[in-house]
Each structure stands twice: as structure tokens, then as C-alpha cells.
PQR file of N, CA, C, O and H, with PARSE charges and radii, in Angstrom:
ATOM      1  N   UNK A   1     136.982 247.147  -3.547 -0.4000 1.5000
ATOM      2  CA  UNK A   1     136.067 248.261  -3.436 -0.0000 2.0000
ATOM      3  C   UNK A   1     135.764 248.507  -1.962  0.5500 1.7000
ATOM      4  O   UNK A   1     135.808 247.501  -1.254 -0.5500 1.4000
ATOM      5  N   UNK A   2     135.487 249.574  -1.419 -0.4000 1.5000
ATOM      6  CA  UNK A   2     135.278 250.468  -0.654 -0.0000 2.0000
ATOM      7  C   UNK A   2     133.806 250.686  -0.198  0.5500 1.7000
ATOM      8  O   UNK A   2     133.464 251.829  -0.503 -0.5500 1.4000
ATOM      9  H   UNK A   2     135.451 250.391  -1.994  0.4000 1.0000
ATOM     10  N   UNK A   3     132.566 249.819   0.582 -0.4000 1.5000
ATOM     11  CA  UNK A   3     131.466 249.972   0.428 -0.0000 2.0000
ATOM     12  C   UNK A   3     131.051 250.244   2.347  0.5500 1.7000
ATOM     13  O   UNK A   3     131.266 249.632   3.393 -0.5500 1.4000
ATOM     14  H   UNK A   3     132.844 248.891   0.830  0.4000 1.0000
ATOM     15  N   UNK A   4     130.454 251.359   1.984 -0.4000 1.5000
ATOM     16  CA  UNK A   4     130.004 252.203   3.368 -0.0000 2.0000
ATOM     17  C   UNK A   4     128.252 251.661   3.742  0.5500 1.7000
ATOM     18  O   UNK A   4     127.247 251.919   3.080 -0.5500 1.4000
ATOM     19  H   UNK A   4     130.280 251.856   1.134  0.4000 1.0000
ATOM     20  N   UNK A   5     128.344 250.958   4.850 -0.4000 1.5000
ATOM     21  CA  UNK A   5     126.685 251.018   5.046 -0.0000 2.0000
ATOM     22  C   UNK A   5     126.276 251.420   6.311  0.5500 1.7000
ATOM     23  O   UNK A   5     127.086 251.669   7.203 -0.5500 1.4000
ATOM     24  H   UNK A   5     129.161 250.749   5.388  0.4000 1.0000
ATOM     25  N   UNK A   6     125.038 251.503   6.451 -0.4000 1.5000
ATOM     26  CA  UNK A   6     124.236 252.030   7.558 -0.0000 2.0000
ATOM     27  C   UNK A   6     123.111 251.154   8.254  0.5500 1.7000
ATOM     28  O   UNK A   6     122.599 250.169   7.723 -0.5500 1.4000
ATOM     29  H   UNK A   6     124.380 251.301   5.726  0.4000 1.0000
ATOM     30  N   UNK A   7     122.895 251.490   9.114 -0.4000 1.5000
ATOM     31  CA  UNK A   7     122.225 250.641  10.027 -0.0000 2.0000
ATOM     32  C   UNK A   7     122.476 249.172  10.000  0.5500 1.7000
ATOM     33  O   UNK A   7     121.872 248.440   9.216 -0.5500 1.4000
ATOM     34  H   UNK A   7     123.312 252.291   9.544  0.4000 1.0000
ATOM     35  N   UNK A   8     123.981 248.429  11.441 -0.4000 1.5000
ATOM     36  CA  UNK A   8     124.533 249.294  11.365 -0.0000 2.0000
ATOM     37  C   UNK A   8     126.170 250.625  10.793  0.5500 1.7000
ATOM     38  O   UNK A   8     126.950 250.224   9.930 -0.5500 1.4000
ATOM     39  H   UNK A   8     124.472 249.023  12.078  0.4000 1.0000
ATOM     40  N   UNK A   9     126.243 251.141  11.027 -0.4000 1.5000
ATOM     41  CA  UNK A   9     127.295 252.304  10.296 -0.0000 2.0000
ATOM     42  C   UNK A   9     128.027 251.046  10.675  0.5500 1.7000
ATOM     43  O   UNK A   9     127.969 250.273  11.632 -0.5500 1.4000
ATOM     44  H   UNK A   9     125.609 251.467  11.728  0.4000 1.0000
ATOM     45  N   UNK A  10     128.895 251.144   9.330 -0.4000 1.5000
ATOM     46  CA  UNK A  10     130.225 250.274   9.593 -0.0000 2.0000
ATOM     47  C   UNK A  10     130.925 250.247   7.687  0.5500 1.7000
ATOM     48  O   UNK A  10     130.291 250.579   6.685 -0.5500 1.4000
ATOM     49  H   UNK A  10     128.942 251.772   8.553  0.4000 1.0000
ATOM     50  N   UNK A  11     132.210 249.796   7.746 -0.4000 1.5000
ATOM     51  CA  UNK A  11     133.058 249.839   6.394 -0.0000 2.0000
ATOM     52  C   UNK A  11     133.535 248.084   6.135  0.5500 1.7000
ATOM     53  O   UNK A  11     133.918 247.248   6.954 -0.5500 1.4000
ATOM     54  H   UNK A  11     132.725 249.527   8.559  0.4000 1.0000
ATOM     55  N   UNK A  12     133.365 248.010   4.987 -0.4000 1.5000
ATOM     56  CA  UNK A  12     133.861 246.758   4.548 -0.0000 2.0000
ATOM     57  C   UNK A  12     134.526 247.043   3.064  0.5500 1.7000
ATOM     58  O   UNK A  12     134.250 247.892   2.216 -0.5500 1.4000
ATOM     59  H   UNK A  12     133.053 248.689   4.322  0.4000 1.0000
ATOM     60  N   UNK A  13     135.463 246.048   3.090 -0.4000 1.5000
ATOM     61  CA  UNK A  13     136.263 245.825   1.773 -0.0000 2.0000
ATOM     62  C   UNK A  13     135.946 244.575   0.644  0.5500 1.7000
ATOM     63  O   UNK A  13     135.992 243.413   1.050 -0.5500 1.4000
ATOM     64  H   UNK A  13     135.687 245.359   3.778  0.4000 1.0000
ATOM     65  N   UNK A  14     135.754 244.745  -0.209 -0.4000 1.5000
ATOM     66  CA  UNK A  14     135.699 243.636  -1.240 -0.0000 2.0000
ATOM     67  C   UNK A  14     136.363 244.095  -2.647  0.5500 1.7000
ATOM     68  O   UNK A  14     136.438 245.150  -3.276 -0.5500 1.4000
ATOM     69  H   UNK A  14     135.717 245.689  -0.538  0.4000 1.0000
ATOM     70  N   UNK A  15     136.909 242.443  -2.855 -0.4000 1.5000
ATOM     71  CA  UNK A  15     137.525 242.400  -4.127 -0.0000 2.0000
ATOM     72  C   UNK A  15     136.651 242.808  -5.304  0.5500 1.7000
ATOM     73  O   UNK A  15     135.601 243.055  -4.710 -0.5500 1.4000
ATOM     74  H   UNK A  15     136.848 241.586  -2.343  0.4000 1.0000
ATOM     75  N   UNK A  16     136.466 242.984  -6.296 -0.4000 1.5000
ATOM     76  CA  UNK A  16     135.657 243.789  -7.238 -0.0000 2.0000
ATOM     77  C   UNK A  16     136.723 242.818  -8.404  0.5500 1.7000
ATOM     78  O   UNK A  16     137.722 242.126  -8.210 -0.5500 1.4000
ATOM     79  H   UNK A  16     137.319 242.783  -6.778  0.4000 1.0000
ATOM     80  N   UNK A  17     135.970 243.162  -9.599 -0.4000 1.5000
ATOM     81  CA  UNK A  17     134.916 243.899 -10.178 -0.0000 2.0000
ATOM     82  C   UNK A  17     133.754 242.986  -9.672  0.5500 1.7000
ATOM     83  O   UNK A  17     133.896 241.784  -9.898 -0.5500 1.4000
ATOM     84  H   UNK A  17     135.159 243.724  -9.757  0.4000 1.0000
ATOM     85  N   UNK A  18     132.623 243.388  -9.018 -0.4000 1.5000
ATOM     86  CA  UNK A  18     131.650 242.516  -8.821 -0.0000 2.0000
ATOM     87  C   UNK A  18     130.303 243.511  -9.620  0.5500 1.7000
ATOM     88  O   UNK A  18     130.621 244.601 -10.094 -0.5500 1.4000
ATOM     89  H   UNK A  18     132.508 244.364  -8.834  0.4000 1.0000
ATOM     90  N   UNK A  19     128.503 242.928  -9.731 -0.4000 1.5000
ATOM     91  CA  UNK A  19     128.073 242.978 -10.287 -0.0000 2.0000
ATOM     92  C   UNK A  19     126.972 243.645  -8.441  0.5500 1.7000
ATOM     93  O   UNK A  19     127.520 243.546  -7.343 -0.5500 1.4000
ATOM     94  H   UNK A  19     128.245 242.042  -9.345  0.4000 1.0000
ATOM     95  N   UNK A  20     126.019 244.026  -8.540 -0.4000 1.5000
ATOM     96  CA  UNK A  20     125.778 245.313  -7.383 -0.0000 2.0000
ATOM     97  C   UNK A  20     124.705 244.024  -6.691  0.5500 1.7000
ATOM     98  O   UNK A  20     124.417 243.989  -5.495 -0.5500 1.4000
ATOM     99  H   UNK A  20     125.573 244.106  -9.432  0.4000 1.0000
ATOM    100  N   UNK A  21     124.246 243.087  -7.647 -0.4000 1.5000
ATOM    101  CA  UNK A  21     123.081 242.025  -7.209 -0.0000 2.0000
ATOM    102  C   UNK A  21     124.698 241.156  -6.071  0.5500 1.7000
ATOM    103  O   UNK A  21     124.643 241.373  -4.860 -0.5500 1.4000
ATOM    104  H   UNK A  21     124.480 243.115  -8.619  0.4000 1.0000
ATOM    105  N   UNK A  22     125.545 240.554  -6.441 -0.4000 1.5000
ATOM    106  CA  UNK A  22     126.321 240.138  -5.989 -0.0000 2.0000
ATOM    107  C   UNK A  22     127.050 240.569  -4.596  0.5500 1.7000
ATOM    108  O   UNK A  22     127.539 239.974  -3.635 -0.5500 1.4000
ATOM    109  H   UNK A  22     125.590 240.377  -7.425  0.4000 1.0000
ATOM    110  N   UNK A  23     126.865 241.891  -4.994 -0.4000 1.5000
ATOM    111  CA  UNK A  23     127.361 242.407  -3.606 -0.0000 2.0000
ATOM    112  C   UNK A  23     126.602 242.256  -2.321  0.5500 1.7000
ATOM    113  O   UNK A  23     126.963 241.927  -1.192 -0.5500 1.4000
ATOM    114  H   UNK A  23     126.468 242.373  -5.774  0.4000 1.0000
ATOM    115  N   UNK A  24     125.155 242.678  -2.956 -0.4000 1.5000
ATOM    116  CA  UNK A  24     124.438 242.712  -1.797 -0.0000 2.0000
ATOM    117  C   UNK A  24     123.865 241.120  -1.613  0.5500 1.7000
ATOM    118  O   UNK A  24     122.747 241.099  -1.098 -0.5500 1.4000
ATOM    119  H   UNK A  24     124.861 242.945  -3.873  0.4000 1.0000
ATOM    120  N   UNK A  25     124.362 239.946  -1.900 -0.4000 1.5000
ATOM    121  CA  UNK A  25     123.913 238.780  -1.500 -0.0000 2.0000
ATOM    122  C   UNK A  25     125.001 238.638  -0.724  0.5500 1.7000
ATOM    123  O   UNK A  25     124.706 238.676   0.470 -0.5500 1.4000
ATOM    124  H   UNK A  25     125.270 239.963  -2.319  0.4000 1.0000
ATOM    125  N   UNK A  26     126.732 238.413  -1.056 -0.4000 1.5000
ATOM    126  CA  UNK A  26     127.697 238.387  -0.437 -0.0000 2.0000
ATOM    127  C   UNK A  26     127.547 238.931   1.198  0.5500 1.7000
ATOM    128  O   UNK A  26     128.024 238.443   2.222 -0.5500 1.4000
ATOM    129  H   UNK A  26     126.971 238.383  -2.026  0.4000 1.0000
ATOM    130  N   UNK A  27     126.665 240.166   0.997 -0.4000 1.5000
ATOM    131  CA  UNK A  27     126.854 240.709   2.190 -0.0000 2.0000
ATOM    132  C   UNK A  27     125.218 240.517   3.122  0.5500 1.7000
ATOM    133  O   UNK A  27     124.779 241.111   4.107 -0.5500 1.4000
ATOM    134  H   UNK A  27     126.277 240.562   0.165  0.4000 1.0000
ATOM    135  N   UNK A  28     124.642 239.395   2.248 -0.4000 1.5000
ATOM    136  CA  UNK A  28     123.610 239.180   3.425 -0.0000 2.0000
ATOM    137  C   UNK A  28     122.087 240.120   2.968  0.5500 1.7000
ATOM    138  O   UNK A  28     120.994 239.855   3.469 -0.5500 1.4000
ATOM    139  H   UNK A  28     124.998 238.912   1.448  0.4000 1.0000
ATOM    140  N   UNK A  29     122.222 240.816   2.320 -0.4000 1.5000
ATOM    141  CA  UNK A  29     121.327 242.095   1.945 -0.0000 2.0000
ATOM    142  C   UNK A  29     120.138 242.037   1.079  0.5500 1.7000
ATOM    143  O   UNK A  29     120.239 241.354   0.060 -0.5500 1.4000
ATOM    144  H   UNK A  29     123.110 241.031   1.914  0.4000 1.0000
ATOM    145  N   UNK A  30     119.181 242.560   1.285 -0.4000 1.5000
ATOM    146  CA  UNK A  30     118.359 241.976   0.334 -0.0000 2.0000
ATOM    147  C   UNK A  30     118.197 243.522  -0.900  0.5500 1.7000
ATOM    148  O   UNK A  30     118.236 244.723  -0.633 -0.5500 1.4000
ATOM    149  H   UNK A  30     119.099 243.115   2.112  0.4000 1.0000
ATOM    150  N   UNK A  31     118.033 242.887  -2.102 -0.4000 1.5000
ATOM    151  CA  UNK A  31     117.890 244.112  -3.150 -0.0000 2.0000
ATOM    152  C   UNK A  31     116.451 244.905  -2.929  0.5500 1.7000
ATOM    153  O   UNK A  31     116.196 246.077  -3.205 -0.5500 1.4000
ATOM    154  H   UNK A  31     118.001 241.911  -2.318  0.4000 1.0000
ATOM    155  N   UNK A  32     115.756 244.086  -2.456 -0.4000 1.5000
ATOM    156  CA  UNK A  32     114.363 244.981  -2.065 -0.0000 2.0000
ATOM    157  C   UNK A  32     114.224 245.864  -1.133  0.5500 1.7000
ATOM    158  O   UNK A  32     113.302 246.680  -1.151 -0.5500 1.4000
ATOM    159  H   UNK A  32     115.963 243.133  -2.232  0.4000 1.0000
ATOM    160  N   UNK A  33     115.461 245.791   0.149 -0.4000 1.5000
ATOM    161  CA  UNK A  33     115.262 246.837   0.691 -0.0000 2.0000
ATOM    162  C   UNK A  33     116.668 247.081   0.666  0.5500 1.7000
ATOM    163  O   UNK A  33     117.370 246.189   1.143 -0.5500 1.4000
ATOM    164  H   UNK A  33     116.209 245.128   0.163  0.4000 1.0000
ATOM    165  N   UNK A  34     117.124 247.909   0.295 -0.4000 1.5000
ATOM    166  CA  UNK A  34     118.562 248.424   0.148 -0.0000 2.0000
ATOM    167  C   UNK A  34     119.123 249.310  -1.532  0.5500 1.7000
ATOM    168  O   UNK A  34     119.157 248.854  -2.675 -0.5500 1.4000
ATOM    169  H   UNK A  34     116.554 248.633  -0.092  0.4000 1.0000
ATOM    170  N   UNK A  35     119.412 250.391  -1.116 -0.4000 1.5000
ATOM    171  CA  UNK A  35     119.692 250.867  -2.324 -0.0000 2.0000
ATOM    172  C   UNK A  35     120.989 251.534  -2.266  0.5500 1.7000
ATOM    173  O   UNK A  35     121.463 252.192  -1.340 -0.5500 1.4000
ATOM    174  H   UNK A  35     119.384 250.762  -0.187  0.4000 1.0000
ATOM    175  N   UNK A  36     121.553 251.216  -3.571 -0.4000 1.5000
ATOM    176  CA  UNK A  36     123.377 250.956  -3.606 -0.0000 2.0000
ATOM    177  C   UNK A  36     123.008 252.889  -4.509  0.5500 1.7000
ATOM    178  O   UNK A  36     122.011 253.368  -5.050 -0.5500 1.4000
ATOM    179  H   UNK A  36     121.168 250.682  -4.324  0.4000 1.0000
ATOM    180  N   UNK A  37     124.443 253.435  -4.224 -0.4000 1.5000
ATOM    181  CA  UNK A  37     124.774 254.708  -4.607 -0.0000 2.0000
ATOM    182  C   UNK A  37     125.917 254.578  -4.460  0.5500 1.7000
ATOM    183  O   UNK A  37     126.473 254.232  -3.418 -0.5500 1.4000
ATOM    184  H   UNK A  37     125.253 253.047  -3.784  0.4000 1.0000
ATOM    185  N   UNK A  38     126.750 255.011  -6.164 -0.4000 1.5000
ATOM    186  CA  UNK A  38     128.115 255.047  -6.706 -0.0000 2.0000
ATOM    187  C   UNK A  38     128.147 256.154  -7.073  0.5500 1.7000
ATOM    188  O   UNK A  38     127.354 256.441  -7.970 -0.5500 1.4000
ATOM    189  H   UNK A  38     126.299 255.292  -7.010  0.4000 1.0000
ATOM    190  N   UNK A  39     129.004 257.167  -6.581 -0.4000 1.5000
ATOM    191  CA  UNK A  39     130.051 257.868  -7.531 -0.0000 2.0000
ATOM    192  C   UNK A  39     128.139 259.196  -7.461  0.5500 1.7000
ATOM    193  O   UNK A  39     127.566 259.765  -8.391 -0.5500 1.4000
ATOM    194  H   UNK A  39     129.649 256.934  -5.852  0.4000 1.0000
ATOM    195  N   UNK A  40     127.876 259.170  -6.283 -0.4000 1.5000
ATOM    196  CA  UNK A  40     126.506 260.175  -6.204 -0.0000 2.0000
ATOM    197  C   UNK A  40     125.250 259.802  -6.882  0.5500 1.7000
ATOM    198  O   UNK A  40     124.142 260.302  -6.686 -0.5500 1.4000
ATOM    199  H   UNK A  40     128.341 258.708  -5.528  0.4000 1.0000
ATOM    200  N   UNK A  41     125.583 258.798  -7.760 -0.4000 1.5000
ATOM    201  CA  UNK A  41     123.897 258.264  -8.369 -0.0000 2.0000
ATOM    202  C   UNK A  41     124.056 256.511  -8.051  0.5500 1.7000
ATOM    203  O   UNK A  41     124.983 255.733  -7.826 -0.5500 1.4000
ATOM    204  H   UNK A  41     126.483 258.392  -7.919  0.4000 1.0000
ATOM    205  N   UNK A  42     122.563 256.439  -8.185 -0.4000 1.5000
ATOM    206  CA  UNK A  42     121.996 255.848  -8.006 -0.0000 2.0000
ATOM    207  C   UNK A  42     121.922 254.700  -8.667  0.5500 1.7000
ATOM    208  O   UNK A  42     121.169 254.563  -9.631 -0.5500 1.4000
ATOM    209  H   UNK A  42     121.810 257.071  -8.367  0.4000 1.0000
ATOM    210  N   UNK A  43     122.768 253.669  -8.177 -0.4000 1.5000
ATOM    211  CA  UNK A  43     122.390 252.137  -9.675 -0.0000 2.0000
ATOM    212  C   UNK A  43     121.807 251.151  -9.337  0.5500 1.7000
ATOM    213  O   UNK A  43     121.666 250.796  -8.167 -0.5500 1.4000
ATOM    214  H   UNK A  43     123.380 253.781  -7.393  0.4000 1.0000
ATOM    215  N   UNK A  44     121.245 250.376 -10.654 -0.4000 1.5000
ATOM    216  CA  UNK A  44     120.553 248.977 -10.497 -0.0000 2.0000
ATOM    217  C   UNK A  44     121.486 247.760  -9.952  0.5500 1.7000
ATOM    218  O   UNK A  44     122.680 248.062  -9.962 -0.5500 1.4000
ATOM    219  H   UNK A  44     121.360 250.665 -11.605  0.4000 1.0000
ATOM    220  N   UNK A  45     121.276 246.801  -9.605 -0.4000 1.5000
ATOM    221  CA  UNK A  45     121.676 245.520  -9.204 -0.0000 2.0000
ATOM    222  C   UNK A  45     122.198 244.867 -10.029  0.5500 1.7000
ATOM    223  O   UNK A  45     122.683 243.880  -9.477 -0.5500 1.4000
ATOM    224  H   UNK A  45     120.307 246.556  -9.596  0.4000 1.0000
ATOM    225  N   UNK A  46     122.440 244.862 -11.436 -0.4000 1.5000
ATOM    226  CA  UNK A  46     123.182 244.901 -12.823 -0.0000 2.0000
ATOM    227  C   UNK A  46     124.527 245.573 -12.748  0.5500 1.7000
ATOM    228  O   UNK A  46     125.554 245.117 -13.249 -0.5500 1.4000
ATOM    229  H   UNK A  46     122.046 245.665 -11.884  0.4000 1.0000
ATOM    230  N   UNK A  47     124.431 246.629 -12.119 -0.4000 1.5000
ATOM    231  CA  UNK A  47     125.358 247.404 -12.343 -0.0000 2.0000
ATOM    232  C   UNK A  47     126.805 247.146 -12.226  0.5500 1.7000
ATOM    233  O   UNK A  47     126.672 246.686 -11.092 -0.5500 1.4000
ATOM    234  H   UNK A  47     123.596 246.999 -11.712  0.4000 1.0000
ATOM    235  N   UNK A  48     128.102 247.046 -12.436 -0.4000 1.5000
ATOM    236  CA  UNK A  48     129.058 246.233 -11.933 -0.0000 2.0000
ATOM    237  C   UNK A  48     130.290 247.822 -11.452  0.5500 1.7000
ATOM    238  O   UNK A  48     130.635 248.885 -11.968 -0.5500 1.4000
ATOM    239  H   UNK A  48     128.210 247.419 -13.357  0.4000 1.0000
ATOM    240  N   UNK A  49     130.533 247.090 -10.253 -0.4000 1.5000
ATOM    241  CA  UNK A  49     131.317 247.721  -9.351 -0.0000 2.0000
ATOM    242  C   UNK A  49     132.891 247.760  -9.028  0.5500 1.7000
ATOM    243  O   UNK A  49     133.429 247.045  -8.182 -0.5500 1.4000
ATOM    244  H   UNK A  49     130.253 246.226  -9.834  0.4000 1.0000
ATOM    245  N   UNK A  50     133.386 248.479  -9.638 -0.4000 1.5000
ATOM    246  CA  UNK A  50     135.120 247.555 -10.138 -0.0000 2.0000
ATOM    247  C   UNK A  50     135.906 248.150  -8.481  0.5500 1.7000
ATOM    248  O   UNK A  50     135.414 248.878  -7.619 -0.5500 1.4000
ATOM    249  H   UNK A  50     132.949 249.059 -10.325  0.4000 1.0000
ATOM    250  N   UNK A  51     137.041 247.594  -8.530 -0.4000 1.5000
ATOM    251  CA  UNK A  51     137.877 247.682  -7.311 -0.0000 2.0000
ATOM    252  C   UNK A  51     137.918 249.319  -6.672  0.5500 1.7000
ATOM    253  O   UNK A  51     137.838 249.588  -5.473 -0.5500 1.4000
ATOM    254  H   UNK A  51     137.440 247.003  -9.231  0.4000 1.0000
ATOM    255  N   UNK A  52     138.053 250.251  -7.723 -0.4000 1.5000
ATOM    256  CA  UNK A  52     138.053 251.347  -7.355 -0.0000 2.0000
ATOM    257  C   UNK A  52     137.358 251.964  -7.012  0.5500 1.7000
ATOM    258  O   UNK A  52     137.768 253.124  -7.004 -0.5500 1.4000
ATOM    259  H   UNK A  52     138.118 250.032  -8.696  0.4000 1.0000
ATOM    260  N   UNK A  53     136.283 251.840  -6.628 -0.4000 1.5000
ATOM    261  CA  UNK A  53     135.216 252.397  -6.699 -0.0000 2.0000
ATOM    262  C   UNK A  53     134.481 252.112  -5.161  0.5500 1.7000
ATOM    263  O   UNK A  53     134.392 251.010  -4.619 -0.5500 1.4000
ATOM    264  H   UNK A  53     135.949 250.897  -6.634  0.4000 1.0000
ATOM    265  N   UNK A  54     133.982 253.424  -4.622 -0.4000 1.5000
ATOM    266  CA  UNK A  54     133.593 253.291  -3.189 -0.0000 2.0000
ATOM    267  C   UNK A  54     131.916 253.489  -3.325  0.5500 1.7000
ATOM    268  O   UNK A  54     131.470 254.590  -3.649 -0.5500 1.4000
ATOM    269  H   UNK A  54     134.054 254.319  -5.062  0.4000 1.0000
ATOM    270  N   UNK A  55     131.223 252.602  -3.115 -0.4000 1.5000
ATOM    271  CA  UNK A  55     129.776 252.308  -2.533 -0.0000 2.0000
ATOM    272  C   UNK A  55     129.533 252.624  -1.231  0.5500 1.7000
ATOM    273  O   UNK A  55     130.205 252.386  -0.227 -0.5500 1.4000
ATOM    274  H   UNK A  55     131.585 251.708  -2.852  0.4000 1.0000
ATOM    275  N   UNK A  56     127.936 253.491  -1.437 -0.4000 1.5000
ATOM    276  CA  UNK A  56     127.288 253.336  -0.076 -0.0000 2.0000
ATOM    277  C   UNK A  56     125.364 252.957  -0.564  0.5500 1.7000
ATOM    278  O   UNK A  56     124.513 253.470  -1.290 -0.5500 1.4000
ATOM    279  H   UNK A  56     127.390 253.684  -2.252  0.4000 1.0000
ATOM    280  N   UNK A  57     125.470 251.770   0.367 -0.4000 1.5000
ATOM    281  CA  UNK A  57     123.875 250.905   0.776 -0.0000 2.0000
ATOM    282  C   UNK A  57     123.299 251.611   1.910  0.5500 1.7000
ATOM    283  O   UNK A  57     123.910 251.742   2.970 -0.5500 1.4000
ATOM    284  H   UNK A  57     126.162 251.352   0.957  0.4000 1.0000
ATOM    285  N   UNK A  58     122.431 251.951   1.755 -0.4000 1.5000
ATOM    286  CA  UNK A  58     121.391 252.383   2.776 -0.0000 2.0000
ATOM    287  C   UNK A  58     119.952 251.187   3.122  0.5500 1.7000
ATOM    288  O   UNK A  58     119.730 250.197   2.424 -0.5500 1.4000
ATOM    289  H   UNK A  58     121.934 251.844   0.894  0.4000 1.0000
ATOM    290  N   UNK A  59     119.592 251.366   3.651 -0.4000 1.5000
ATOM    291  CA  UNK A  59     118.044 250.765   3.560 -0.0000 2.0000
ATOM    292  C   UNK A  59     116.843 251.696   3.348  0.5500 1.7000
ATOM    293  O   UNK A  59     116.701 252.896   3.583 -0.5500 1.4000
ATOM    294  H   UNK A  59     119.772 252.170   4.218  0.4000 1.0000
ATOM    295  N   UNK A  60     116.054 250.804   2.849 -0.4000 1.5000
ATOM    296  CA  UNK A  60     115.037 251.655   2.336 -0.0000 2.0000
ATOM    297  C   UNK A  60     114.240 252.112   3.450  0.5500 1.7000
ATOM    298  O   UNK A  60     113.988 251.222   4.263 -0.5500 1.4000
ATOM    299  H   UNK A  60     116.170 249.829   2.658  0.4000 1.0000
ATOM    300  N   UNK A  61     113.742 253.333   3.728 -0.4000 1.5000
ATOM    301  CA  UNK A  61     112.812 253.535   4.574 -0.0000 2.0000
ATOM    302  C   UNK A  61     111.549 254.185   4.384  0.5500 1.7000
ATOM    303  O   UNK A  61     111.416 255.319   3.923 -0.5500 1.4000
ATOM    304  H   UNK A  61     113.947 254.056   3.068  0.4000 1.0000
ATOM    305  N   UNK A  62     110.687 253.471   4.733 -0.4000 1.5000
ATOM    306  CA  UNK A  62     109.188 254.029   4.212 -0.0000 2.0000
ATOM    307  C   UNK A  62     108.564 254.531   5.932  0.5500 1.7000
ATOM    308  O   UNK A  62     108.944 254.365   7.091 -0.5500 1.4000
ATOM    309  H   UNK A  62     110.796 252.550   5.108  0.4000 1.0000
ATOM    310  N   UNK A  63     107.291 255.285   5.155 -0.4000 1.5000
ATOM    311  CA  UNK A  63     106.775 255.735   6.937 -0.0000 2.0000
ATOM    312  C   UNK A  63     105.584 256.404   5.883  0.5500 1.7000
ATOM    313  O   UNK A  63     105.530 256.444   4.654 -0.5500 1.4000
ATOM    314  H   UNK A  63     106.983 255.420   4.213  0.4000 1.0000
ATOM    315  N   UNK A  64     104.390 257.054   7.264 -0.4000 1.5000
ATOM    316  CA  UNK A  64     103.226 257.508   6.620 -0.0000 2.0000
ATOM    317  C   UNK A  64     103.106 258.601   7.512  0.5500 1.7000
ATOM    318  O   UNK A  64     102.174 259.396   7.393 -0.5500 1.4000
ATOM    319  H   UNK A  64     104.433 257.022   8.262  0.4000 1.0000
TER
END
């Protein structure tokens, strides 16, 4: 799989089928601040992510 993140911008590859909690430990990430978007929506950390399939993680950003 194909997973795009930000801050900072950069591309990484992983073997798949993985599960979205998995990904983002693999890669250091925490599920509380980071939110995974497949295929234009939005999934849980359950969600499982097969080889084909290109992800992008953002971080969460709050402000007042």
C-alpha cells in the first residue's frame, strides 16, 4: 500500500493487508492524533487496508 503523510510531506510503502491501528503504530503514530483517509472517506483504526490501496494520515489540528 501506498500511504501519503504530512507534516512531514513524505511517501512510504507497506506490505498490506494491514489493519489502520497497525499501520499507524508501525509507523510511529499515534491514533489520537492522526486521521487515516481511504479511497476519500474517512476510516476507523479497525479498518483493514489491503496492498492496493493508497492512504493519506494527516494530523489532527485543533486551534481557538
Amino acid at each position: 500500500m501506498r500511504i501519503k503523510l504530512h507534516h512531514p510531506a513524505r511517501e512510504v510503502e507497506l506490505q498490506g493487508p494491514k489493519p489502520v491501528l497497525s499501520i499507524l503504530s508501525k509507523l510511529g503514530l499515534s491514533r489520537e492524533a492522526h486521521l487515516v483517509i481511504c479511497n476519500d472517506a474517512l476510516v476507523t483504526e479497525d479498518t483493514v487496508i489491503s496492498d492496493e490501496d493508497c492512504i493519506e494520515i494527516r494530523p489532527v489540528i485543533s486551534g481557538g
